[in-house]
N, C-alpha and C positions, 0 to 999 in steps of 0.2 A: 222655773215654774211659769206657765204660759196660760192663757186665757182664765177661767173662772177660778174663784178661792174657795168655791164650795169643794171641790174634791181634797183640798189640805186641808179643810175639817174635818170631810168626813173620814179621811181618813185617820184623823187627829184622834177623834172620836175612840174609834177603832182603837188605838192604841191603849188608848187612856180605861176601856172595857176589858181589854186582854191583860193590864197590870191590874184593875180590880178582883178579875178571877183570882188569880192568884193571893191578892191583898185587899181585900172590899175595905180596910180601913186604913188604906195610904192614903201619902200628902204629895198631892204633885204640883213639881214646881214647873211651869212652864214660862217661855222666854221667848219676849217679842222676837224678830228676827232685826239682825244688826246692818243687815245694807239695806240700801236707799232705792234697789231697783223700784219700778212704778207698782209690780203686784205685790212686793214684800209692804209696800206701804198702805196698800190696802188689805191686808190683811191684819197688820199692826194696830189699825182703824179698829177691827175686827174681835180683837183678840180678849177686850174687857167684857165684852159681849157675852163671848163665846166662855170664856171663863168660869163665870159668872151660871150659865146654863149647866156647865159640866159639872159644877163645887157641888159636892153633897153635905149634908148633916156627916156622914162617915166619911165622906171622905172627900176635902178638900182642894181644890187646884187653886196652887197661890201662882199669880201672874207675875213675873221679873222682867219689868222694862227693860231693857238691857238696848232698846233703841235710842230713848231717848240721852242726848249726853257722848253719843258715841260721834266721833267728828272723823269724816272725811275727807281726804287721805290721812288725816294725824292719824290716827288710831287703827288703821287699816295695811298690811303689807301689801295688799292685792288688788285692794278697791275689794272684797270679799270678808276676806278672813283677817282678824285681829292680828295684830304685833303686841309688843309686849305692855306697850300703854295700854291699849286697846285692851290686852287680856286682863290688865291690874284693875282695870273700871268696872271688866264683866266680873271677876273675881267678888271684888265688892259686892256690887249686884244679886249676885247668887250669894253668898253669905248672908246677907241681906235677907233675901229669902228664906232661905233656910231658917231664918230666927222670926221669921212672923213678920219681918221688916219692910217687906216691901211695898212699894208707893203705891203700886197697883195691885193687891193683895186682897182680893175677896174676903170681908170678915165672915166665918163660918164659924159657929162658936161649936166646939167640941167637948165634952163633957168626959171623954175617955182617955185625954191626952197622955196619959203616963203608957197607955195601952198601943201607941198607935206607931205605926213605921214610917221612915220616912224615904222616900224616895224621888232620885232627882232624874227627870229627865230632859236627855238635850236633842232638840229636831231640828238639823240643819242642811241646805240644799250645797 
């Protein structure tokens, strides 16, 4: 990913309206990004922001830091992509999430909870 981070919203965006058609009352879990290049960190900047703008009364985007706490090279095979530390921390992470847990987790109070789907998505370069 190279110059502006407006086009990985919008097309963020985009994604997050194509799983609504389908499900107007899912919970999306969305997850900083885990390397340190200069735009991933300015988007991670970004992201509580952005969150926050997309979470509906119906339907929810909970944020999973999943940046912070990630240590490189420890946690990384590639300088990219997770090894098995690295996946046990993200694992957490997203369970985390999944239970309402997460540190960065937009409170959206929902009234329909027993009603609603959940669905997890992963956006990685």
């Amino acid at each position: 990913m190279s110059g502006s981070s407006v086009p990985y919203f919008a097309d963020l965006e985009q994604i997050i309206v194509k799983i609504r058609a389908h499900n107007p009352k899912t919970t999306v879990l969305l997850s900083t990004l885990i390397n340190n290049w200069a735009e991933n960190i300015v988007i991670n900047k970004r992201m509580p922001e952005v969150a926050q703008k997309l979470s509906t009364t119906d339907s929810r985007i909970v944020l999973v830091d999943n940046a912070t706490g990630f240590v490189y090279p420890d946690d990384a095979v590639d300088g990219c992509h997770p090894n098995p530390q690295g996946e046990e921390k993200m694992a957490v992470k997203w369970f985390e999430g999944s239970q309402g847990r997460a540190a960065q987790a937009h409170p959206v109070e929902r009234k329909d909870d027993a009603k609603k789907s959940e669905v997890m998505w992963w956006c990685s370069n």
